[in-house]
C-alpha positions in Angstrom: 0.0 0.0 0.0 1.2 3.4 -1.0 2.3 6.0 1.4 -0.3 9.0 0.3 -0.2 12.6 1.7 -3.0 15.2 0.4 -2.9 18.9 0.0 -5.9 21.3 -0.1 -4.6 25.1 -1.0 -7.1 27.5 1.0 -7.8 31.1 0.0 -10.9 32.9 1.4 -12.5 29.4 2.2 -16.1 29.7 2.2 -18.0 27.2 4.8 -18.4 24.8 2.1 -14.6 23.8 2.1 -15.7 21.4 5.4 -17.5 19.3 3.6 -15.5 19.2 0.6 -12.0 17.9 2.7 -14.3 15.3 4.8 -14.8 14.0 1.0 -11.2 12.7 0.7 -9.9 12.9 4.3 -10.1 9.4 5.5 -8.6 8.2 1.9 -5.3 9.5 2.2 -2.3 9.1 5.6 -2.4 12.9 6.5 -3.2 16.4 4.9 -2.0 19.5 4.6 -3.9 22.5 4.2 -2.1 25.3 3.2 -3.7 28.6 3.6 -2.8 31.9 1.0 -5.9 34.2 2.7 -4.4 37.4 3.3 -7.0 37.2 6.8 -8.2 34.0 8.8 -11.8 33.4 8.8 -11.4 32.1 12.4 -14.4 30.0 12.6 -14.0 28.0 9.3 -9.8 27.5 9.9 -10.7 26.8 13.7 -13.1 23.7 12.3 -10.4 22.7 9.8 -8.0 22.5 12.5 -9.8 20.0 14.5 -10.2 18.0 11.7 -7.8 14.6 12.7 -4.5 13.9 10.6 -4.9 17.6 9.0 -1.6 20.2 9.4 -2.7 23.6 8.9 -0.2 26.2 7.5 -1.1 30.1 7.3 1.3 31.9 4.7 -0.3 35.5 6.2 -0.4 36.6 2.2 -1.2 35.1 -1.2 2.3 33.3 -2.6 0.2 31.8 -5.1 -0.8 28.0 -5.8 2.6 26.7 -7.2 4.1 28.3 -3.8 1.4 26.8 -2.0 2.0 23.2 -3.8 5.7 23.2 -3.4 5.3 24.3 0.4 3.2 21.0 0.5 5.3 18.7 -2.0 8.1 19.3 0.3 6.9 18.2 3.6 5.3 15.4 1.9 8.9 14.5 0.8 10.5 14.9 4.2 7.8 12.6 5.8 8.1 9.9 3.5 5.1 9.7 0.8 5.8 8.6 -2.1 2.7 10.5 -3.2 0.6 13.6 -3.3 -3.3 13.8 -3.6 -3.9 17.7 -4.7 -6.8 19.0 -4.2 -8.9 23.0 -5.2 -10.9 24.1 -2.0 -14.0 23.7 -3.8 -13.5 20.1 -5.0 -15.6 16.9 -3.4 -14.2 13.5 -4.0 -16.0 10.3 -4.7 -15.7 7.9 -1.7 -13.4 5.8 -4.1 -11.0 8.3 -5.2 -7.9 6.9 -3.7 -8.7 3.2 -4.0 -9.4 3.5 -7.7 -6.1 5.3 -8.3 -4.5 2.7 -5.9 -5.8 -0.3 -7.8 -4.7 1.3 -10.8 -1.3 1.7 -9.6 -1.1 -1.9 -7.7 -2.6 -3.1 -11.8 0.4 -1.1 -14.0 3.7 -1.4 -11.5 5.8 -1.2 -14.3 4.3 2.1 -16.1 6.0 4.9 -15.6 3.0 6.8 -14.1 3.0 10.8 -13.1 0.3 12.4 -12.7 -3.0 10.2 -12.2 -6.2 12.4 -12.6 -9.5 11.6 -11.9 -13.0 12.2 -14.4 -13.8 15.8 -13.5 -18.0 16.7 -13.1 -18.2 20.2 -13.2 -21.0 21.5 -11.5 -21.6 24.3 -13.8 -21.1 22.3 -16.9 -22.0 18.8 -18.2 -19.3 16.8 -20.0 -19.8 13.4 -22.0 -19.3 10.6 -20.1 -16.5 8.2 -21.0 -17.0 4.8 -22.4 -13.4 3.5 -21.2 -11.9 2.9 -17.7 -9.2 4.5 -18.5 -7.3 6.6 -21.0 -3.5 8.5 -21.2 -4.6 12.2 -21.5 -2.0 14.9 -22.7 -2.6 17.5 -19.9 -4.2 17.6 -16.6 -5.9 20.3 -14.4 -4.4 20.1 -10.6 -7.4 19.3 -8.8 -8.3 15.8 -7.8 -4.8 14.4 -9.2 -2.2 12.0 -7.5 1.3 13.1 -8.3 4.2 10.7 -7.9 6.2 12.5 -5.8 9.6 10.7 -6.9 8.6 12.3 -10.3 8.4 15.7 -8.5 11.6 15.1 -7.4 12.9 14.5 -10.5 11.3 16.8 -12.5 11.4 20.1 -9.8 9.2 21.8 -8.4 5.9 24.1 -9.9 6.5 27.2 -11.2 6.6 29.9 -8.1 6.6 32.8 -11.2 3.6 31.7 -12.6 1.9 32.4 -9.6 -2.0 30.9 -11.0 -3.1 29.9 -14.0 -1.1 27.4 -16.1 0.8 26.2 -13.3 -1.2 22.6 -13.8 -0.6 22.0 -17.8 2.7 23.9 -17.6 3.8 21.0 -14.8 2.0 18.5 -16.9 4.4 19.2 -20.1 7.8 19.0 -18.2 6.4 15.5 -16.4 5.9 14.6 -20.1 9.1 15.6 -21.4 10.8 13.6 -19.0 9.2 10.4 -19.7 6.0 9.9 -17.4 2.8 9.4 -18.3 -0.7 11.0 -17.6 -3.6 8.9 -17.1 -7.2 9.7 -15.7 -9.1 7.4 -14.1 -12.5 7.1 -15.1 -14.1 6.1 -12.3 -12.4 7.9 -10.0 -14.6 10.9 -10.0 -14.1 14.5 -8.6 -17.3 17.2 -8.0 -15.8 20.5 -9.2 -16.8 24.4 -9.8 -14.9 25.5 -12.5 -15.0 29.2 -11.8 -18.0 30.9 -12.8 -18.0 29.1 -16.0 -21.4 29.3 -18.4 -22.3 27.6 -21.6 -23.5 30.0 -24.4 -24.4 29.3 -28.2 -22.4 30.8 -30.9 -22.4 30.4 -34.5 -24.9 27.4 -33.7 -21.8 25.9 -31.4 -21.9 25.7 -27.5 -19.3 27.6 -26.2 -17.4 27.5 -22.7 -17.5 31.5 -21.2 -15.5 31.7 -18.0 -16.4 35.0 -16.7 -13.2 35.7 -14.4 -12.5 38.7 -12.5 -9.9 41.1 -14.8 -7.0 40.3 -12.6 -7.7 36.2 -13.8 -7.9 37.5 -17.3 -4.2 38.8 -17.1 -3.1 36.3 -15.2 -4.6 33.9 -17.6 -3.0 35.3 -21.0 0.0 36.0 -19.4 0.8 32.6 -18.6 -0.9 31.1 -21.2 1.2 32.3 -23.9 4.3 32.2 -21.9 4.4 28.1 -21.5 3.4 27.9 -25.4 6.8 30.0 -26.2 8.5 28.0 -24.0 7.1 24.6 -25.3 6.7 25.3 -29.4 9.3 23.7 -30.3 8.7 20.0 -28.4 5.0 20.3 -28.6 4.0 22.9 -31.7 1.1 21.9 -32.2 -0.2 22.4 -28.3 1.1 25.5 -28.3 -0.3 27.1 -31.8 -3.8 25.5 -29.9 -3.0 27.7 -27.6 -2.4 30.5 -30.0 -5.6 30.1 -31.5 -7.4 29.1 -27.8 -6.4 33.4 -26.4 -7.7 34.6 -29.8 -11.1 32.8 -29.3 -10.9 33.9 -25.5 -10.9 37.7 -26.0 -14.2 36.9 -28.8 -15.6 35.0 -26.1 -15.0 38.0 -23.4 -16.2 40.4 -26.2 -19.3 38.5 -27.2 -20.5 37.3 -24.1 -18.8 39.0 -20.7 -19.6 42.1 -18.5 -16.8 44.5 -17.6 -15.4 44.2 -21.5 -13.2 47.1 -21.3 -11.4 46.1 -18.2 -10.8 42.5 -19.2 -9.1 42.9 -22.6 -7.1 45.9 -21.1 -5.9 43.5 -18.4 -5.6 40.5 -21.4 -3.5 43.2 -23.8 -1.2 44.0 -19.8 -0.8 40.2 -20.1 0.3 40.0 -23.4 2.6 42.5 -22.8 4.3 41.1 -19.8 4.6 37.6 -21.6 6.8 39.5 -23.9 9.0 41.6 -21.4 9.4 38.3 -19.4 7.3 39.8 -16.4 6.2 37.1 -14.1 4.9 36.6 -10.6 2.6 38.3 -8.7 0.9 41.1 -9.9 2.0 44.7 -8.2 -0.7 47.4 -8.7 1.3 49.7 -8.2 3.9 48.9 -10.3 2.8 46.5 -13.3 -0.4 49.1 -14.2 2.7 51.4 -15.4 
């Protein structure tokens, strides 16, 4: 039986986080909830720390998720897992999370697994079921997977510049590149809220229209087109889907999204920064300049 730690990264948890980590706290050996809220909500962190086999860690600011992953990773690694159950805030886990990802491990010894992901039901949008158990995917959003932490090692840690946004499939490419693989289990499945996501119809076709705050939307083109520089010349083709992916973002934010003005301004700021090699957390003060 595998040694398996879990992180949840907390930022402004709403009451709902309770009942989201008693979803997947008895499946894995301990967890570690690592908090970026700039202030403590005293009655929801003082539930989570009577919670049993959970290690609560306050950062007193927001260092971002791949600061928050890495702070987790690490202890993980210094106790002894061999592997790392990451979980959103605002994810709830099937009761056979873990043992489906265990039995698939336990079934493929030999297969140079990385990341394991689980089938993702978004709240806010339906999805076609799957017809297979299981199926090698090329990239992987963070919540619900089990990393194999010997890969971390290997490979290093997340990104600290990227801050959010990207951190998952930029993670996911450099865990390719060195020879794992990414699988998602099928019937391992995860409840999730992906943002305040809405389908709308265009040109006859049902689109996906995220609706993020401005400050998502830079953080979100920023990113986005730094990894697919970085990665066009091992995986072209991803990236010039990525190309094409921000130019049907901004007709998506034009077409369909409040607060227009703001959002492609903070898209264009993005851009820009991509470009000038300006990464990590956004300064007011300084990057509006």
């Amino acid at each position: 039986m595998s040694r398996i730690a879990g992180i949840v990264v907390l930022y402004n948890p709403s009451s709902e986080v309770l009942d989201n980590i008693n979803s997947y706290l008895r499946q894995v050996d301990i967890l570690y909830a690592v908090d970026n809220s700039e202030n403590q909500n005293q009655i929801i962190i003082g539930n989570i720390r009577k919670l049993k086999n959970v290690v609560y860690q306050w950062n007193r600011e927001n260092l971002g998720i791949a600061r928050a992953l890495n702070i987790g990773a690490a202890i993980a690694l210094n106790q002894h897992y061999e592997y790392l159950l990451i979980m959103d805030q605002d994810s709830f886990a099937s009761p056979n999370l873990i043992a489906e990802f265990v039995n698939y491990l336990e079934k493929n010894p030999s297969e140079n697994i990385g990341i394991l992901s689980p089938y993702h039901i978004y709240i806010n949008y339906d999805r076609p079921a799957e017809s297979s158990e299981t199926k090698e995917i090329f990239l992987a959003i963070t919540s619900g997977t089990l990393l194999n932490l010997y890969a971390y090692k290997l490979c290093g840690p997340f990104r600290d510049e990227l801050f959010i946004d990207s951190v998952d499939f930029e993670y996911c490419l450099r865990i390719r590149l060195n020879g794992y693989r990414i699988v998602q289990i099928n019937k391992a499945l995860l409840r999730h809220q992906l943002g305040a996501l809405k389908k709308k119809s265009f040109l006859s076709r049902d689109v996906a229209v995220y609706n993020h705050p401005p400050i998502r939307v830079y953080y979100k083109f920023r990113n986005r087109l730094y990894v697919a520089f970085e990665y066009f010349k091992v995986y072209p083709k991803w990236s010039i889907k990525e190309f094409i992916g921000m130019g049907n973002e901004l007709i998506k934010i034009l077409c369909f999204e409040k607060n227009k003005f703001d959002k492609c301004l903070m898209a264009f700021l993005g851009i820009t920064h991509c470009f000038k090699g300006r990464l990590g957390k956004f300064n007011n003060k300084i990057d509006m300049l």
